[in-house]
C-alpha positions in Angstrom: -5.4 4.9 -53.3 -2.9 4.1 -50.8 0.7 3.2 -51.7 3.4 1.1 -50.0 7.2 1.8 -51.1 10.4 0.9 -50.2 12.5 4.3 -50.1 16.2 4.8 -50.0 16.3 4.2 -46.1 12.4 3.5 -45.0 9.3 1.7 -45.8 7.2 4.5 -47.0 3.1 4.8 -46.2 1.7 7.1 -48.9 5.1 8.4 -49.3 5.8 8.9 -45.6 8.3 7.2 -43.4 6.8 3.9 -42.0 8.2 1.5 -39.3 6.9 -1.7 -39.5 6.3 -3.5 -35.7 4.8 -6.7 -36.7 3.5 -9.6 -34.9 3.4 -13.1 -36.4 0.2 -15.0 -35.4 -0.8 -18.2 -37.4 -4.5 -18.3 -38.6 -3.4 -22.2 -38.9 -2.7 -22.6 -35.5 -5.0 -20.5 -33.9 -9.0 -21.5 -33.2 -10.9 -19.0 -36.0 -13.2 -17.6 -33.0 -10.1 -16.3 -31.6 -8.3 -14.9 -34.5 -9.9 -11.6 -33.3 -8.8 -11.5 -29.6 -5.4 -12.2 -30.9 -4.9 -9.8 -33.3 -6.7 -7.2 -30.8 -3.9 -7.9 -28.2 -1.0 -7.6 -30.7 -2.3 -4.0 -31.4 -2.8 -3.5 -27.5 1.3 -4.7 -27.3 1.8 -1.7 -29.7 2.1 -3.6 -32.8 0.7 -2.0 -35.9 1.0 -4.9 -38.5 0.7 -8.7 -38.4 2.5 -11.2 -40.3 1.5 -14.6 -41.5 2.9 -17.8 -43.3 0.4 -19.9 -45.3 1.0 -23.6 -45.3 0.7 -25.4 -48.8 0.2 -28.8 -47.0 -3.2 -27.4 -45.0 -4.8 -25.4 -48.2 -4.2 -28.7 -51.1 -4.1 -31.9 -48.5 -4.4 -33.3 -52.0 -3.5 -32.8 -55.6 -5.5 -30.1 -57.2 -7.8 -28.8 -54.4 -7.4 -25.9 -52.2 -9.7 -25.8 -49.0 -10.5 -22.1 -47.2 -13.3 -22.8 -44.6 -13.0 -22.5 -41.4 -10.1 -22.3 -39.9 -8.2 -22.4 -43.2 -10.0 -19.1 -44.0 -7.1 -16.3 -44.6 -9.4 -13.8 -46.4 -11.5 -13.5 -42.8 -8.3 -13.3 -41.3 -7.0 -10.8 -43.2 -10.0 -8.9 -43.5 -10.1 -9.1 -39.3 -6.5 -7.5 -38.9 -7.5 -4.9 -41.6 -10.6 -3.9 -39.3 -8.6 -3.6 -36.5 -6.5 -1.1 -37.8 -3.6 -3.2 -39.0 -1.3 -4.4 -41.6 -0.7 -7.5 -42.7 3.0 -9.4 -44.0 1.9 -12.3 -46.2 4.6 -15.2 -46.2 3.0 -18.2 -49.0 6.4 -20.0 -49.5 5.8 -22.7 -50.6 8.0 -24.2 -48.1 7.5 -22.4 -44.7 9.4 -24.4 -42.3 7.8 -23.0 -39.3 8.5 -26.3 -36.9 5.1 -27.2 -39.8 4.4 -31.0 -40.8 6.8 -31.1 -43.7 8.1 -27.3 -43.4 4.1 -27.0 -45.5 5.0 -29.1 -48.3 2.4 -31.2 -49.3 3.6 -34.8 -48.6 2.0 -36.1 -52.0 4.8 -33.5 -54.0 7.0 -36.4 -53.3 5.8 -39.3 -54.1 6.8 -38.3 -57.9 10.8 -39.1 -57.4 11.6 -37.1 -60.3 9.9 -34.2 -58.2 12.9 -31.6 -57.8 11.6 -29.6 -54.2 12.5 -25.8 -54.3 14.4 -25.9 -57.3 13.5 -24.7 -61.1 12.3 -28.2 -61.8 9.1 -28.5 -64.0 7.0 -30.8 -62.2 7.4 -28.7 -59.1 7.1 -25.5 -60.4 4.2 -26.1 -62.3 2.7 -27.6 -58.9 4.0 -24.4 -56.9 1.8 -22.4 -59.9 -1.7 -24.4 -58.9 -1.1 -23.3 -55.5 -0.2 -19.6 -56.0 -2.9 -19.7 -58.2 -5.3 -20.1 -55.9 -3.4 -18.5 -53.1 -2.7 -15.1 -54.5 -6.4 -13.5 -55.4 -7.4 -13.9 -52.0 -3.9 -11.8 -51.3 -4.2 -9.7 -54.2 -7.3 -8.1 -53.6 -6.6 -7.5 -49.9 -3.4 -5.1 -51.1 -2.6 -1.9 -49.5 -3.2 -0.4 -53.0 -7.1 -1.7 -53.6 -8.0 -0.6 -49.8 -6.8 -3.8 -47.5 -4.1 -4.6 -45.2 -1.2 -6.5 -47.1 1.8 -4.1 -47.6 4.5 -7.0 -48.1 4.7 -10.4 -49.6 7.5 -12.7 -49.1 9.1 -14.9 -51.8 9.9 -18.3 -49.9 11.7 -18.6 -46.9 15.2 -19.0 -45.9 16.0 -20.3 -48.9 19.6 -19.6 -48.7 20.4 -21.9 -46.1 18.7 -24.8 -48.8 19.9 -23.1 -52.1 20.9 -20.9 -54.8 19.0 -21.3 -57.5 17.7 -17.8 -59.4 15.8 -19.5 -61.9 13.2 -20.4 -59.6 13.1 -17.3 -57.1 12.6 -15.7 -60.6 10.0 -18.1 -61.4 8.1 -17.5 -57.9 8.8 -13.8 -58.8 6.8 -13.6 -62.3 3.9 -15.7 -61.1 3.3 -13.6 -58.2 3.7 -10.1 -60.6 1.9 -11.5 -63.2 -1.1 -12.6 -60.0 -1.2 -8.8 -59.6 0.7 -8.8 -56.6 2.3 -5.0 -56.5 3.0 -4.1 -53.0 6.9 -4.7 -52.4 8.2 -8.1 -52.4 11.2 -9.3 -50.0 13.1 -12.3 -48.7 14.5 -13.2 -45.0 17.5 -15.3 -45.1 19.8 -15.9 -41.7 22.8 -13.1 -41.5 25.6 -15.5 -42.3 27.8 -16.7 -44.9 26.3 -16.1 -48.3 22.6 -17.5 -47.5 21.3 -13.5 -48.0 22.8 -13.5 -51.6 21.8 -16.8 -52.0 18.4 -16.6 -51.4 17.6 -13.0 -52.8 17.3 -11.7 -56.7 18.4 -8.5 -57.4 14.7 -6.2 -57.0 13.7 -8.2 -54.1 14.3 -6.5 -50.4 16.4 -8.4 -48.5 15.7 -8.9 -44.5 17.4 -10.8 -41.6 16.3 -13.5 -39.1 18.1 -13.0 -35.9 16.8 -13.0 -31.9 20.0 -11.2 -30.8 23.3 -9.1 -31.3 20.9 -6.5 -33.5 23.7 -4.2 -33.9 26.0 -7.0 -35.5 23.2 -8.4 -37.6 22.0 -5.1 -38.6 25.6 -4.1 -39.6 25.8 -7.5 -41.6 22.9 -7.0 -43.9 23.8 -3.4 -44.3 26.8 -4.6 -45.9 24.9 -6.3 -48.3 21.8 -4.5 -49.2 23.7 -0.8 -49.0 20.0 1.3 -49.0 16.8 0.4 -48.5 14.6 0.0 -44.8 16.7 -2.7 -42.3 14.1 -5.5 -41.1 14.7 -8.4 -38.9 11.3 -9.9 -40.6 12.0 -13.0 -37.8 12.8 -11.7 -34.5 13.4 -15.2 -32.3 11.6 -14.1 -29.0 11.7 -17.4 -28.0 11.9 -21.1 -28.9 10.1 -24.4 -29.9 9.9 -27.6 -27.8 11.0 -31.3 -29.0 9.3 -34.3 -27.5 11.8 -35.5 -24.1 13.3 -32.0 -24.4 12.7 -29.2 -21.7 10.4 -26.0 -22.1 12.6 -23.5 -23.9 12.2 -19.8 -22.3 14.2 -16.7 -22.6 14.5 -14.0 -20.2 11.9 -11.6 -20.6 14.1 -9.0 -19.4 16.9 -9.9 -21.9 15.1 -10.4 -25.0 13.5 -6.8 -24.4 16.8 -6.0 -24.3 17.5 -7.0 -27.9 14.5 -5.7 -29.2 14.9 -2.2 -27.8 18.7 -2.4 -29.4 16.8 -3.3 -33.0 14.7 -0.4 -32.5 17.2 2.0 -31.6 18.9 1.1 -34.7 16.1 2.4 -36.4 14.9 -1.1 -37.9 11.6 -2.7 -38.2 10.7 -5.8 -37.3 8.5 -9.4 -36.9 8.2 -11.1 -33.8 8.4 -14.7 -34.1 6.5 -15.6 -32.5 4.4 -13.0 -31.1 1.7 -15.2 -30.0 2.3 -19.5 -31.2 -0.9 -21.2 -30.9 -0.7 -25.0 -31.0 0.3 -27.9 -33.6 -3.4 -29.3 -33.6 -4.2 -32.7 -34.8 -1.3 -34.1 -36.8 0.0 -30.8 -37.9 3.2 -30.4 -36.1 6.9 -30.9 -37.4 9.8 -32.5 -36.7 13.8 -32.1 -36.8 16.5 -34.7 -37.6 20.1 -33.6 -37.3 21.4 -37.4 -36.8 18.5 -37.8 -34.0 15.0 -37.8 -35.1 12.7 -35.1 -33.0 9.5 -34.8 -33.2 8.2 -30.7 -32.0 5.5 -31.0 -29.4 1.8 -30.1 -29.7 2.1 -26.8 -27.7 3.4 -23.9 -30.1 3.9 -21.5 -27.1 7.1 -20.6 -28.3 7.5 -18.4 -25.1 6.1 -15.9 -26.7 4.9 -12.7 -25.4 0.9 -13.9 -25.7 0.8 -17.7 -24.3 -0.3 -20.1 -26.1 -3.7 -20.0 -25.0 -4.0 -15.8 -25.4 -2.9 -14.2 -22.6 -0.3 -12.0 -22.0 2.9 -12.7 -20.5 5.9 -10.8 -18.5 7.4 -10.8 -21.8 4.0 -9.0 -23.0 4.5 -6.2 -20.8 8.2 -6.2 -21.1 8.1 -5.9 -24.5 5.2 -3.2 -24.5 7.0 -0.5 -22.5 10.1 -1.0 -25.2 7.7 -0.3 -28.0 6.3 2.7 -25.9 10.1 4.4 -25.2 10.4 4.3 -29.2 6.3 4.7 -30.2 3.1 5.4 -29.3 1.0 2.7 -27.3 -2.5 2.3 -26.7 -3.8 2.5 -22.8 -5.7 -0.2 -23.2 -3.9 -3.6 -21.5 -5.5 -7.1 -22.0 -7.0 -8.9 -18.7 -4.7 -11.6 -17.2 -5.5 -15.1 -17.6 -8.9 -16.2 -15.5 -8.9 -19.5 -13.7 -10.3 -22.2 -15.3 -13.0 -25.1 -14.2 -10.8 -27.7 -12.5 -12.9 -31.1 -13.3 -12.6 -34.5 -12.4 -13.3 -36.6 -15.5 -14.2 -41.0 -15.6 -13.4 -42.5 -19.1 -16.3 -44.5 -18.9 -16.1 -46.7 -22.5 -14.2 -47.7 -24.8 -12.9 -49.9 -27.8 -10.1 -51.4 -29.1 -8.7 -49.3 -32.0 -7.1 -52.7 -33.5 -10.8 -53.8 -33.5 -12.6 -50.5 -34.5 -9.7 -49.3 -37.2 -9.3 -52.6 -39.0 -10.5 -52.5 -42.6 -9.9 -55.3 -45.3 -7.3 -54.6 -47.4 -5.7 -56.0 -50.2 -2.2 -57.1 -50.1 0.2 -54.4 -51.9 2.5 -56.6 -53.9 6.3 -56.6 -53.4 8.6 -55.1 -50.3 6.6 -53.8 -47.6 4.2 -50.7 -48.9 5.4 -47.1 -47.5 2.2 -45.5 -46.1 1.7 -42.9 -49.0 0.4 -45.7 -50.9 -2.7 -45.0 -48.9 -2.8 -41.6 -50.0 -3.4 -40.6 -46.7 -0.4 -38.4 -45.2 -1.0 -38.1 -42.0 -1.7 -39.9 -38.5 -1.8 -43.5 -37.8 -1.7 -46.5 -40.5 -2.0 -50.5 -39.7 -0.2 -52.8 -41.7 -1.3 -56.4 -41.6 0.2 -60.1 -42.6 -0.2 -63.5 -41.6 3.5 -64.9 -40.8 3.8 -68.5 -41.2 7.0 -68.7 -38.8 8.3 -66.8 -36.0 11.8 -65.5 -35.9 14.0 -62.0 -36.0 11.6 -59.8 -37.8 14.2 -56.8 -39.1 13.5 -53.3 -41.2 15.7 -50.5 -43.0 13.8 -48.0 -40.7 10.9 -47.4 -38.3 9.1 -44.1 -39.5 8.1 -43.2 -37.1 7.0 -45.3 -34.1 5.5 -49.5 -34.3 3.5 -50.8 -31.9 3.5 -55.2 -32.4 0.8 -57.6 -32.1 0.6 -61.1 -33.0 -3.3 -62.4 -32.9 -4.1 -59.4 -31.3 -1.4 -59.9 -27.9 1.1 -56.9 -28.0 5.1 -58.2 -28.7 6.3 -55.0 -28.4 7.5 -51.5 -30.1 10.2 -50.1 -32.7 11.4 -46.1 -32.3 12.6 -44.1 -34.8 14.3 -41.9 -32.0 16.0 -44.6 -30.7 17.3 -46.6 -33.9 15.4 -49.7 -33.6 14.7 -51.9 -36.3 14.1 -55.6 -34.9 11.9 -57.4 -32.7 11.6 -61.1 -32.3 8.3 -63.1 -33.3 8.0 -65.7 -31.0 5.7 -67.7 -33.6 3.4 -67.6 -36.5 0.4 -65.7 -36.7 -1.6 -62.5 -37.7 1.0 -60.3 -37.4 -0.9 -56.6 -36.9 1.6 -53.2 -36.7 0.4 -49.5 -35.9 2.5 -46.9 -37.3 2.4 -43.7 -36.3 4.1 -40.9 -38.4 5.1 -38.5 -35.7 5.4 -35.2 -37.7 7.7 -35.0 -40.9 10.8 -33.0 -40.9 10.3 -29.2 -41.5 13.9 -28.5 -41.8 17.0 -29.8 -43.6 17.4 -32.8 -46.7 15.4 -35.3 -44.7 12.6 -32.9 -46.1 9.9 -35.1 -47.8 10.7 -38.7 -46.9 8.1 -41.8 -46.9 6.5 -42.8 -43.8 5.8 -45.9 -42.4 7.7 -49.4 -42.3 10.5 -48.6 -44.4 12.1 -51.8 -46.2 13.2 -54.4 -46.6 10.8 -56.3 -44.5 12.9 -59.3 -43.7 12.4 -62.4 -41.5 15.8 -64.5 -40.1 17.2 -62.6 -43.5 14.3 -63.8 -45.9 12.3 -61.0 -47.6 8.8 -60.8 -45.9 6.7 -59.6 -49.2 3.1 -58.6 -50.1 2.0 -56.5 -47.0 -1.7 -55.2 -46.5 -1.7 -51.3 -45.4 -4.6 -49.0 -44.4 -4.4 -45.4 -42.6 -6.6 -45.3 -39.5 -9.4 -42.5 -40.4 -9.9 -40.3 -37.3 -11.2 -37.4 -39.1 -14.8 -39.0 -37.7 -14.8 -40.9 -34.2 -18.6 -42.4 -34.7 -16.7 -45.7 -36.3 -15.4 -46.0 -32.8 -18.3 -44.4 -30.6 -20.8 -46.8 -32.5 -18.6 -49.8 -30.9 -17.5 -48.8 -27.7 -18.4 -50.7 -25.0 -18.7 -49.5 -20.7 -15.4 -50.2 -19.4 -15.2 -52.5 -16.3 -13.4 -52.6 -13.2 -11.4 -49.6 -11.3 -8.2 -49.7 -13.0 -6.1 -48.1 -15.8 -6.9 -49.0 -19.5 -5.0 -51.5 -21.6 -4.2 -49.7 -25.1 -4.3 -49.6 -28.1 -8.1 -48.1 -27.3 -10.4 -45.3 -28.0 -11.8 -44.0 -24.4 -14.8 -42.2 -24.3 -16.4 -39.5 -21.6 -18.8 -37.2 -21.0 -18.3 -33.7 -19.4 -20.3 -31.2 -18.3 -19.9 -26.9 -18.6 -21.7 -24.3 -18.4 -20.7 -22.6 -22.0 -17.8 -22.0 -23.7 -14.3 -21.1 -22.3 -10.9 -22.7 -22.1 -10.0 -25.8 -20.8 -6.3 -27.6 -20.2 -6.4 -31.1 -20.2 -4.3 -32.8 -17.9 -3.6 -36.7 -18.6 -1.1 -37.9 -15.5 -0.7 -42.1 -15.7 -1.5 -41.9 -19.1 0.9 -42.9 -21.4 1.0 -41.9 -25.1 -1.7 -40.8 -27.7 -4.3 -37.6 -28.7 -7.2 -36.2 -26.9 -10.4 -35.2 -28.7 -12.9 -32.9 -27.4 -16.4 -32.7 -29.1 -14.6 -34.6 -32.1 -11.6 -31.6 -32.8 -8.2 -33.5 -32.1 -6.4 -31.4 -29.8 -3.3 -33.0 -30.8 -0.6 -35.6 -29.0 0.1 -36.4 -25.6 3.3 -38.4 -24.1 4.2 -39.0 -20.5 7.6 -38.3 -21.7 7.1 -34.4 -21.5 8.0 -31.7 -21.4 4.2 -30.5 -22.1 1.8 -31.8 -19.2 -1.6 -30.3 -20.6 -3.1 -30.0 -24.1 -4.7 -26.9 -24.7 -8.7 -26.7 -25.5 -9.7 -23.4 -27.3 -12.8 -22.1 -25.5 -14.9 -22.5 -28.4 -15.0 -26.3 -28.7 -16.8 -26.5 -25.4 -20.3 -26.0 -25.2 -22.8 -25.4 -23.1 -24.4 -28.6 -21.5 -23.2 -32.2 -22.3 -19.1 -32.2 -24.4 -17.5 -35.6 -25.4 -13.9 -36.0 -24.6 -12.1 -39.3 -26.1 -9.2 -40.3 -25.9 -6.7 -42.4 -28.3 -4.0 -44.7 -25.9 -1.8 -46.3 -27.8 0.0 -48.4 -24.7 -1.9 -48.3 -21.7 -2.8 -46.4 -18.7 -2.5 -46.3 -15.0 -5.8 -44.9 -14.1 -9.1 -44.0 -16.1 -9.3 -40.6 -15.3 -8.0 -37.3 -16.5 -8.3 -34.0 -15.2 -9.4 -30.5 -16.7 -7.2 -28.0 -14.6 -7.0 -24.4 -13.9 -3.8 -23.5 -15.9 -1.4 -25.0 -18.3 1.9 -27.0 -17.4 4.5 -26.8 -20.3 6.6 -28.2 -18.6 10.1 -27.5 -16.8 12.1 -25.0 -18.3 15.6 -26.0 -17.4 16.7 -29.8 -19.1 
């Protein structure tokens, strides 16, 4: 049986020194058919383990279920890093933060208000123990000790820049002892202040999360955990985007730089990220620091393997570091191959307000927060008929209303931008589309409701009993049964649901490039590929190779204001955008 250890200055392998080079790829954000050629690629970089969170929100999208097919399937994940000679750093939470729709928190944890989030609270620890109930067998039995991959399992995450409260680390200790977890068990706080006492127990190993100044970070933990392995379990290689922000980059040069100065120091360490992946669908987070943020689609994270799986000059950079302090394989992965570049028509289409309208009853009282749908996620239309027109006013846009009155637009409310009025120049059927951009991931704005938040009120009368209903896109034949051929040569009037055919000779990447149009998600063969917006900086949405298929694809496309032009274009490369603001 094999054993992992911490000793009184290394990890030890069966009792042997062990330096851990780890990789973080997400099997969340990552197609399943290319879990493999990632992890293959981390090894090639020189890496020997791979580390992983696991978001809460993805596995239990509702109370009391726990989904692991496809693409939510960490078992074949794990077992695939485990053939390829590997280890594996397990990281369940619960709360991840990971730039992750609600830092991985489900978002029905809070519509219970007595719910206390990260804390020894009943209600949400017995929640947290459903969860790591079904979480930890599939990590248990994939252990170092009963022949797989996992050599460490971390107890939540940065959890002393939120708090200090022992009862529940010890809480999140004991279940996961008690699940049979028995490799070592550590925590990652940031090297300041007191958040690596504050977010540690005595018994648990404590790591750093840093992306420079190793020596000074190093010394800092040092000072605090006085034996033991050093590990920066989050080396920050590079950075995430915001919506209207520029691409972040580092210097390739430079931030090999700071990895070889962790390594001479004699530490271990995680890349974050090694390779991203991409925020598909709804999934992605936001921040909101007195400006509300949404993070892009594209999780590139300038990372050493791009978004879409090929290396980088960060790759290579940070592959002859590894090999001054390790051995390396010979073996280098192929650079990225040109892809089709293809002219695509939308060629029908339907209005969403049309397609996506479902009767509804009223909800009675101030105007319904959109959990009351229990849907989390996406797009919601709320619906009333006003009998006057005049200054229509809410407490807050969450995160983004588009206006109609009998079906004409009046206009839209941001979040980002503090609105909260628009005038009604009448009465009418008054229709508004809602999008919830991403929840915030980081910070005490963790959790909030979504939607129109109240009061609802009209020249200073309370607007009551309001009609809500999410807009289901997890099937598009609602819309493809209804579409209709588009006519004329120009752009397309939104809110609408374009459709296309495509065709490709079998399977392999694709970047979809959408110049004139304005705001919205793409859909290829029904998987949503995530947002677009003209307002940058990313310029092409990713499309994993194995979504396209050989022969006839569908590409649709969901604008919520309007385009310039009915066509889009598949490219050769992806455009994340500038890197300089």
């Amino acid at each position: 049986m094999d054993t992992f250890a911490i000793g009184a200055k290394d990890f030890l392998l069966n009792g042997d020194p062990f330096r851990i080079l780890s990789g973080a790829v997400h099997y969340f954000r990552v197609h399943p058919d290319q879990w493999q050629d990632r992890i293959h690629k981390a090894r090639l970089m020189g890496l020997n383990t791979i580390e992983t969170y696991v978001p809460w929100n993805e596995h239990s999208p509702t109370p009391g279920s726990f989904v692991t097919e496809g693409g939510l399937d960490l078992g074949r994940f794990l077992d695939l890093v485990h053939a390829e000679g590997m280890r594996a750093i397990v990281r369940p939470g619960p709360y991840i933060c990971a730039e992750w729709d609600n830092g991985g928190l489900p978002a029905w944890l809070f519509t219970d208000p007595s719910t206390g989030i990260r804390s020894s609270e009943p209600g949400y620890l017995a929640a947290v123990d459903g969860f790591m109930d079904a979480l930890l067998p599939i990590v248990v039995e994939r252990q170092i000790t009963r022949g797989g991959p996992v050599i460490l399992l971390q107890i939540e995450n940065e959890y002393g820049a939120y708090g200090s409260d022992k009862a529940y680390f010890q809480h999140l200790v004991d279940g996961a002892k008690r699940s049979g977890v028995d490799v070592p068990l550590i925590t990652c706080d940031q090297p300041f202040g007191t958040m690596i006492e504050d977010g540690s127990l005595p018994g648990l190993h404590k790591t750093a999360t840093f992306g420079s100044r190793a020596p000074e970070r190093l010394g800092f933990l040092r000072e605090r955990q006085p034996t033991g392995p050093l590990m920066c379990a989050e080396f920050w290689n590079g950075w995430f985007d915001n919506w209207g922000s520029h691409h972040h980059t580092t210097d390739a040069a430079a931030s090999a730089a700071d990895l070889d100065a962790l390594l001479a120091a004699g530490a271990s360490v995680n890349l974050y990220m090694f390779h991203g992946g991409t925020n598909f669908g709804f999934t992605n987070g936001a921040n909101d620091k007195g400006i509300y943020q949404p993070t892009i689609t594209s999780y590139d994270y300038d990372a050493p393997l791009a978004e879409d799986g090929h290396p980088t000059d960060k790759y290579f950079a940070f592959r002859d570091v590894i090999a001054r302090h390790f051995p390396v394989p010979g073996e280098v992965p192929d650079p990225r191959p040109t892809a089709p570049d293809l002219l695509v028509s939308m060629s029908s289409g339907v209005s969403l307000l049309e397609a996506a309208a479902l009767p509804s009853p009223a909800v009675p009282g101030s105007v319904p927060v959109c959990e009351v749908t229990g849907t989390y996620r996406g797009f919601f239309l709320y619906e009333r008929h006003m009998p006057d027109g005049g200054l229509l006013t809410f407490g807050e846009i969450r995160d983004r209303a588009q206006f109609y009155l009998d079906g004409s637009p009046l206009g839209s409310l941001s979040r980002d931008l503090g609105e909260r009025s628009l005038v009604l120049p009448r009465g009418g059927l008054l229709q508004i589309l809602v999008e919830d951009q991403g929840r915030v991931n980081y910070g005490p704005r963790i959790g909030e409701a979504k939607g129109l938040m109240g009061p609802a009120l009209l020249d200073g009368v309370e607007v009551l009993d309001w009609a809500v209903c999410p807009v289901d896109l997890s099937t598009l034949e609602r819309f493809r049964a209804t579409a209709m051929d588009l006519t004329g040569t120009g752009g397309i009037a939104g809110p609408v649901m374009a459709f296309a055919s495509f065709t490709a000779e079998g399977p392999g990447d694709r970047y979809l490039r959408l110049d004139c149009w304005t705001k919205g998600n793409a859909f290829v063969n029904g998987f949503n590929l995530g947002r677009y917006w003209s307002r940058g900086p990313q310029r092409t949405l990713y499309v994993p190779g194995p979504l396209i298929r050989q022969g006839i694809n569908e590409l649709a496309i969901l604008e919520l204001q309007g385009s310039a032009t009915r066509q889009v274009r598949f490219v050769p490369g992806p455009d994340l955008g500038p890197s300089e603001a």
